[in-house]
ZAPA-336022 format. One line per field, with one value per residue (C-alpha): residue in one letter; x, z, y; residue number from 1. Coordinates in steps of 0.001 Angstrom, whole numbers. Layout:
residu = (A | ...) .
x = (X | ...) .
z = (Z | ...) .
y = (Y | ...) .
num = (NUM | ...) .
//
This chain:
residu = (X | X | X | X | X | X | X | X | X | X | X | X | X | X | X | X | X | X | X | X | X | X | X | X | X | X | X | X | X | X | X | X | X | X | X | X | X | X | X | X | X | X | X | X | X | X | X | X | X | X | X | X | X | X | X | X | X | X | X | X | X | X | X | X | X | X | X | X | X | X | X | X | X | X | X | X | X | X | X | X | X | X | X | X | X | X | X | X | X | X | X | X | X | X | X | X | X | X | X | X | X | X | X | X | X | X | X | X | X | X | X | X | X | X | X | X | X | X | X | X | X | X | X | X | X | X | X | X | X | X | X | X | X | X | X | X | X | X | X | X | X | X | X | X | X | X | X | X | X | X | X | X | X | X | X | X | X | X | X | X | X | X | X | X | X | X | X | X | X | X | X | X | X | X | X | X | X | X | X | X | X | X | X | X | X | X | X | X | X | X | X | X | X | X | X | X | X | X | X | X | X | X | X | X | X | X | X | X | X | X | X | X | X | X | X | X | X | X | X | X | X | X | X | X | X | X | X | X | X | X | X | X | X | X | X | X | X | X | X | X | X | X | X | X | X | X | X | X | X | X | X | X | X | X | X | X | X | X | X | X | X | X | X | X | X | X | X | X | X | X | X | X | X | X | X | X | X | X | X | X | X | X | X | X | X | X | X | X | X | X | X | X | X | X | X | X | X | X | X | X | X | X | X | X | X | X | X | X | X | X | X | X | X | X | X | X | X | X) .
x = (-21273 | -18432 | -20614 | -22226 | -18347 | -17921 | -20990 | -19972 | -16389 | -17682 | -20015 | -17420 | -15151 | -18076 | -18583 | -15439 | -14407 | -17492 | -15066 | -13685 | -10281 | -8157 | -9153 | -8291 | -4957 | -4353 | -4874 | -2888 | 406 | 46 | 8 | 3093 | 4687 | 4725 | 5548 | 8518 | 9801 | 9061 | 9937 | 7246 | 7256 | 6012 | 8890 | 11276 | 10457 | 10439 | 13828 | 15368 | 13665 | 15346 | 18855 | 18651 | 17252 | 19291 | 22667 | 24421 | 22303 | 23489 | 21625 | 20022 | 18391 | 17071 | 15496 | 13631 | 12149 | 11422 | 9309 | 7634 | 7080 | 5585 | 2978 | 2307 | 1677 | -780 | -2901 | -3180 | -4990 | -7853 | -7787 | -8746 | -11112 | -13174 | -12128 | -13841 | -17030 | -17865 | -19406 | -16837 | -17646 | -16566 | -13322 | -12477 | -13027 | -9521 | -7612 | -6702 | -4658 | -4168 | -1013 | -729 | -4942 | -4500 | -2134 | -4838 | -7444 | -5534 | -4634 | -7876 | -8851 | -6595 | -7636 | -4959 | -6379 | -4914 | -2307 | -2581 | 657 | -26 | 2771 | 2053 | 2485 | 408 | -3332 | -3728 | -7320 | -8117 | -7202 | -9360 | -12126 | -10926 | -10443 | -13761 | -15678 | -13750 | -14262 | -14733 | -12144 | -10535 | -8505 | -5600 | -5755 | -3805 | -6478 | -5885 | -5307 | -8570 | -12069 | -13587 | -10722 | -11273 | -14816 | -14282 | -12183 | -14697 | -17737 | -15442 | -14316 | -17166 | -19211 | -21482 | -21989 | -19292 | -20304 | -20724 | -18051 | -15057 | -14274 | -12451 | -9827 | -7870 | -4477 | -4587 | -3991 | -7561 | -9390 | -5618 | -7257 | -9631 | -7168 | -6085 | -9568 | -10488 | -7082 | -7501 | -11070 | -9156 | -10427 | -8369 | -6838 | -4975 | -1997 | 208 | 4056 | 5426 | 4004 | 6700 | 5287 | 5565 | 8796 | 9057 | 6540 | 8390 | 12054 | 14918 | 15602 | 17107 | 14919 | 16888 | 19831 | 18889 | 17668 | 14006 | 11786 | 9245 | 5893 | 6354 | 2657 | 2528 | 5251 | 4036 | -57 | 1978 | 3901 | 1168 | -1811 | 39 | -1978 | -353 | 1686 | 1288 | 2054 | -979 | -673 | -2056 | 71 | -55 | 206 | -1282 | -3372 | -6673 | -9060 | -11246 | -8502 | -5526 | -5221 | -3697 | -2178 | -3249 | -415 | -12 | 3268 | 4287 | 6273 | 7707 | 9670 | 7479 | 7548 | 11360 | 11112 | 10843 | 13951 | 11851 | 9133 | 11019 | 12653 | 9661 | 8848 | 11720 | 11611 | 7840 | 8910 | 12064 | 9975 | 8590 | 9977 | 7701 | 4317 | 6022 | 5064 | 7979 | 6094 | 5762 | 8607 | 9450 | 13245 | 12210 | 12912 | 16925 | 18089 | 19837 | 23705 | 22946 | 24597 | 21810 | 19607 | 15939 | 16900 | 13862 | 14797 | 14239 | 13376 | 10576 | 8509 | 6209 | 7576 | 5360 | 7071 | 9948 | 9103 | 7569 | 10493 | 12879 | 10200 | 11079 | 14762 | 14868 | 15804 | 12430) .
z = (-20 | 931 | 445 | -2540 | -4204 | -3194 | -4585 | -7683 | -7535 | -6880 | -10091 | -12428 | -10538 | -11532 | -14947 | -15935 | -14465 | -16502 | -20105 | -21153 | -19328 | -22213 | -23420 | -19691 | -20179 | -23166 | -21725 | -18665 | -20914 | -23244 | -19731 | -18572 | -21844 | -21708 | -17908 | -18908 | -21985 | -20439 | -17303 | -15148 | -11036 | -10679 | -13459 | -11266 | -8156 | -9568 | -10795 | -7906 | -5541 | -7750 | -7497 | -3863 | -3691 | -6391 | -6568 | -8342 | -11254 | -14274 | -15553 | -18408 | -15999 | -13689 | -16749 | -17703 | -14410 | -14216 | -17425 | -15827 | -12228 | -14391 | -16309 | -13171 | -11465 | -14029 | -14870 | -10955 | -10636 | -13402 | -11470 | -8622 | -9321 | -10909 | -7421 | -6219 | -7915 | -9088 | -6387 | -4271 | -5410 | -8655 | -8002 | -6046 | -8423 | -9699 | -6901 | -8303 | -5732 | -2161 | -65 | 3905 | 4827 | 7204 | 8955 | 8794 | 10290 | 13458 | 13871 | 14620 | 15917 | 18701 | 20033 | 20315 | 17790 | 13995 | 12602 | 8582 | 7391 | 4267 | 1798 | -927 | -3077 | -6024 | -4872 | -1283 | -1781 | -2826 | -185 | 2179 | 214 | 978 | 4682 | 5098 | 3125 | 5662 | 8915 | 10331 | 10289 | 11105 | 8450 | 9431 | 6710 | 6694 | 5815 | 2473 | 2595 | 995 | 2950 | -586 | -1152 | 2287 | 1603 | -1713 | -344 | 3038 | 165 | -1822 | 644 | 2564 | -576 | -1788 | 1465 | 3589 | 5201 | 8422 | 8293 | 7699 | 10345 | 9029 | 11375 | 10944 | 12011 | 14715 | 18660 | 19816 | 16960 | 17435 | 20897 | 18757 | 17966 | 21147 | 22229 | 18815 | 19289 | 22862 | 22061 | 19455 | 16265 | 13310 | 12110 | 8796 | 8488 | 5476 | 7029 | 4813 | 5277 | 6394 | 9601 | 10550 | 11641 | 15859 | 15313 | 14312 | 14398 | 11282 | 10047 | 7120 | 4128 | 528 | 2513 | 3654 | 7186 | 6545 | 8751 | 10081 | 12489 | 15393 | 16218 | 14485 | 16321 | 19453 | 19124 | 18579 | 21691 | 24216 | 22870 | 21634 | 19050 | 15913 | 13119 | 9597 | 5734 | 3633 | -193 | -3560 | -6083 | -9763 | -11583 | -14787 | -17257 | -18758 | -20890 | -17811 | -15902 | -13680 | -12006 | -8721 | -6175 | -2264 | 41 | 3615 | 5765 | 9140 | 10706 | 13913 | 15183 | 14271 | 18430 | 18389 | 16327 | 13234 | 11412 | 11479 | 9722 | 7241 | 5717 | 5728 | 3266 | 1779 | 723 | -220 | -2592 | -4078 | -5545 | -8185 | -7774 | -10516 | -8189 | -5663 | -4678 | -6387 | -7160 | -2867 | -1264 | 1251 | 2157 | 2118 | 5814 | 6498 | 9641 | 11904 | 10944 | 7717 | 5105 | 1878 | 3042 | 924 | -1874 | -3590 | -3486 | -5274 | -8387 | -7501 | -6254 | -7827 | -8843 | -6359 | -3427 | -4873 | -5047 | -1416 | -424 | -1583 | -239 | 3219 | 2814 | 1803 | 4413 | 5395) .
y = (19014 | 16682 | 13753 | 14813 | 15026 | 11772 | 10269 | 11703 | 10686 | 6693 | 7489 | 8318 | 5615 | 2963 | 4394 | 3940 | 638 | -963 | -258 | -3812 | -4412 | -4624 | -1004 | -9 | -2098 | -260 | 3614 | 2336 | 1231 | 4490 | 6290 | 4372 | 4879 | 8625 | 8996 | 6632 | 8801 | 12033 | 14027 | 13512 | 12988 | 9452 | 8605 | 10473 | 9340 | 5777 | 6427 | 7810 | 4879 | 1647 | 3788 | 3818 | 119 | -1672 | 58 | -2863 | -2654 | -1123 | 1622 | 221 | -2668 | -53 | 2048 | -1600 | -2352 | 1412 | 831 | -2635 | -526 | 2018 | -248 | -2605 | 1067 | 1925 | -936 | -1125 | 2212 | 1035 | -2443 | -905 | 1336 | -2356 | -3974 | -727 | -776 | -4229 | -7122 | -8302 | -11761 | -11070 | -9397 | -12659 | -14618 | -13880 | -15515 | -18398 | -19817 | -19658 | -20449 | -19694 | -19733 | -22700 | -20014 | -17473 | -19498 | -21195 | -17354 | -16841 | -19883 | -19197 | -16000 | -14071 | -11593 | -11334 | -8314 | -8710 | -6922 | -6243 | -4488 | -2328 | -4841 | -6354 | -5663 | -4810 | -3494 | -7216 | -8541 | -6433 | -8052 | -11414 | -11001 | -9046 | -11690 | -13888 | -12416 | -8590 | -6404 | -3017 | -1606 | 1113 | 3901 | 7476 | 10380 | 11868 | 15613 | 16021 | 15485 | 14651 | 12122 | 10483 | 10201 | 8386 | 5822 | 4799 | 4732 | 2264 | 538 | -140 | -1143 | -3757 | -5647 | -5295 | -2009 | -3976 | -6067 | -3561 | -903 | 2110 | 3480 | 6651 | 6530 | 8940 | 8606 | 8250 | 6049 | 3824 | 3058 | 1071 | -1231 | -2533 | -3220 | -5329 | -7416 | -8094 | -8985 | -11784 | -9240 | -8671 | -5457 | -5041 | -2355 | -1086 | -1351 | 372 | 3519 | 6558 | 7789 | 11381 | 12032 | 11453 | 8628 | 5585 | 4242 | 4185 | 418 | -1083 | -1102 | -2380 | -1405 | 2371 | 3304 | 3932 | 5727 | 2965 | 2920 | 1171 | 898 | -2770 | -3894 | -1981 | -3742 | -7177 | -6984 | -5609 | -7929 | -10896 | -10773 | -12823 | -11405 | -12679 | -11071 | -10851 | -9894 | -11064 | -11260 | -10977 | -14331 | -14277 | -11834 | -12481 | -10177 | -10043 | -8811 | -9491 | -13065 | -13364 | -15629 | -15309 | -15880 | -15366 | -15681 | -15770 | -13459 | -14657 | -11739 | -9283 | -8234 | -7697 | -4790 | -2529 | -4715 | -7726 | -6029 | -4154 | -7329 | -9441 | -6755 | -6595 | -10465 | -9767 | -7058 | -8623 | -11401 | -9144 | -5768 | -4693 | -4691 | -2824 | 556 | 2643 | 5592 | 6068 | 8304 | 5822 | 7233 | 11280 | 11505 | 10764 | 8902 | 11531 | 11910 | 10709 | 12213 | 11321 | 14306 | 13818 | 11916 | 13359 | 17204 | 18993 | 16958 | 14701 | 17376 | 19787 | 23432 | 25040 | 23222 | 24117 | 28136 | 27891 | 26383 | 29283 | 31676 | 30078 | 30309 | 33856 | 36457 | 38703) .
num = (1 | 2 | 3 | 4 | 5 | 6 | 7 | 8 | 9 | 10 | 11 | 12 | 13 | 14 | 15 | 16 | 17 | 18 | 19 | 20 | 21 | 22 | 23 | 24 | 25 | 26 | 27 | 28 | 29 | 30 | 31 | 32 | 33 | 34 | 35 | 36 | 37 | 38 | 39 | 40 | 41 | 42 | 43 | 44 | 45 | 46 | 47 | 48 | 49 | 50 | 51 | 52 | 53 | 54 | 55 | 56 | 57 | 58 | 59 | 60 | 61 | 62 | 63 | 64 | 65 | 66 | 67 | 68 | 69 | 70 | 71 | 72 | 73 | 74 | 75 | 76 | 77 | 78 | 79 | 80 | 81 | 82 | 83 | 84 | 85 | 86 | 87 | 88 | 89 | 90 | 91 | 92 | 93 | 94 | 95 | 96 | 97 | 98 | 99 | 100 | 101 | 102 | 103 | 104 | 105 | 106 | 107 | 108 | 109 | 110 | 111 | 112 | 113 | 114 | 115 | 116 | 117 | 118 | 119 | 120 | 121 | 122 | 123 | 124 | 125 | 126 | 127 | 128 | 129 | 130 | 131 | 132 | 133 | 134 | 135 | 136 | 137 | 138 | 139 | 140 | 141 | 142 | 143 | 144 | 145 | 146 | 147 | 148 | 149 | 150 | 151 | 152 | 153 | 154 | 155 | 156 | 157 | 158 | 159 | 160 | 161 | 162 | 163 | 164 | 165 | 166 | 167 | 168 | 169 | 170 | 171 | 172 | 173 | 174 | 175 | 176 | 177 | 178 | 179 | 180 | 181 | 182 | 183 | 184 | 185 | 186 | 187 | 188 | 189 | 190 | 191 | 192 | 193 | 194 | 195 | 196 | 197 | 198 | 199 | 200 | 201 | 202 | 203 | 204 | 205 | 206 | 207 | 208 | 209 | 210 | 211 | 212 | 213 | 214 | 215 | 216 | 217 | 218 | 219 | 220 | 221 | 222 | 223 | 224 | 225 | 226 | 227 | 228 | 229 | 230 | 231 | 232 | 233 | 234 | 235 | 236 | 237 | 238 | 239 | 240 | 241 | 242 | 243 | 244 | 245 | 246 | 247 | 248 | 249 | 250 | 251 | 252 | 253 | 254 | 255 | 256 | 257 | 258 | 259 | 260 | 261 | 262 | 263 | 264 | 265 | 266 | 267 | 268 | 269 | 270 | 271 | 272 | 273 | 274 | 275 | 276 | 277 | 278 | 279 | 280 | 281 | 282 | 283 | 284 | 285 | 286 | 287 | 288 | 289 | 290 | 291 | 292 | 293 | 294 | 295 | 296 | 297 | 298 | 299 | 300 | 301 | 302 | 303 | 304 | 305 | 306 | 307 | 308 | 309 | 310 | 311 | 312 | 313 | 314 | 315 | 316 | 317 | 318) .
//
């Protein structure tokens, strides 16, 4: 049954990533429009996020990159689902430059086995398609809640071709085993950052300024394997009626070892540079750093009523 919901999921996924772009740039910016005006939680969240990261800004600057976080956010989810269900040819077809390969490819040339850091940050599902039309690959992913969901996203992802290329690995103790092996064999693995572990699973380091809750299993792979560290993101660059063009670009990041710190402001500078395709609409500070005095800087308003009630529920003497 599980599969079956996915198969239908990718088929209304493919259906409508066929409509022409600029009718699915047009739903996106009426969508973005109303979250803006109105009270909903990906506004909010947005919102609360750019207070906590740009606290010199005056208010009326934050509410305009809210707005451009907002549309960027949008378009991206009808971009993807195309990046999803078109030939992976085509979707890279709209990297129009590339900056930081020749670091890619001594990376592997040398061995040591390849971490791709790649921020939420313009489109990182792109840039799977690159590296796996480039060489195979393990990709880190956290299991959505839902069984259906998770099934979706391996179809997608291991679509049109690359279904042998691209190894899907939960983020979970045994499967992270996986990892060590395909480094020390000189593989490549890519790995989202920024994701907020569970709390007791990573370590608090400034992010925009804020002790974030990091992982430390990037940093921990780098310094057991040797394996080398680089950024990985395409950027947005330019619009066309086909569809977003973008800009590869890959960094190094030479103390990615040291620690979490490193990590979190090569990110930093990778989101700064257009804070509008950064991941606002993620509640990356919702766990506090112990003795910290912010608490969830998301509660109670960026969360849905019935959190909200089951929280009370809780609190309430038996």
């Amino acid at each position: 049954m599980t599969d079956l919901a996915a198969r239908f999921l990718h088929f209304l996924a493919t259906t409508v990533a066929r409509l022409p772009w600029p009718l699915l740039r047009g739903c996106a910016d009426a969508f973005a429009a109303l979250q803006a005006r109105g009270q909903g939680r990906m506004g909010k969240v947005v919102r609360r996020n750019l207070e906590l990261a740009y606290p010199d800004q005056l208010p009326g600057q934050r509410e305009g990159l809210r707005a451009r976080v907002l549309r960027t956010t949008a378009r991206q989810l009808f971009e993807t689902l195309r990046f999803w269900t078109r030939p992976h040819a085509k979707n890279l077809a709209a990297i129009r430059e590339s900056h930081g390969v020749d670091l890619f490819d001594a990376a592997i040339a040398s061995g040591k086995g390849v971490i791709v850091a790649a921020p939420h940050y313009g489109s990182w599902e792109l840039l799977n398609q690159w590296l796996a039309a480039r060489t195979p690959l393990a990709i880190l992913y956290a299991p959505p809640e839902s069984r259906i969901g998770e099934g979706f996203l391996r179809r997608v992802r291991a679509a049109h071709g690359d279904a042998d290329r691209v190894t899907q690995v939960r983020a979970e103790g045994p499967a992270i085993r996986q990892l060590f092996k395909l480094l020390q064999g000189g593989g490549v693995i890519g790995i989202l950052p920024d994701q907020q572990p569970k709390a007791g699973d990573g370590e608090f380091a400034p992010f925009f300024g804020i002790p974030a809750l990091t992982m430390t299993l990037l940093t921990r792979l780098a310094q057991r394997t040797g394996a080398i560290v680089l950024l990985g993101y395409c950027e947005r660059i330019a619009e066309s009626d086909d569809g977003p063009l973008f800009a590869l670009r890959f960094e190094p990041v030479p103390d990615a070892a040291d620690g979490v710190a490193a990590l979190n402001a090569a990110v930093e500078r990778v989101a700064r540079r257009d804070p509008a395709q950064y991941q606002w609409t993620y509640k990356r500070f919702s766990i506090p750093a112990p003795g910290s005095t912010l608490g969830n800087p998301y509660w109670p308003d960026c969360y849905p009523a019935r959190a909200q009630r089951d929280a009370l529920k809780r609190q309430a003497p038996p």
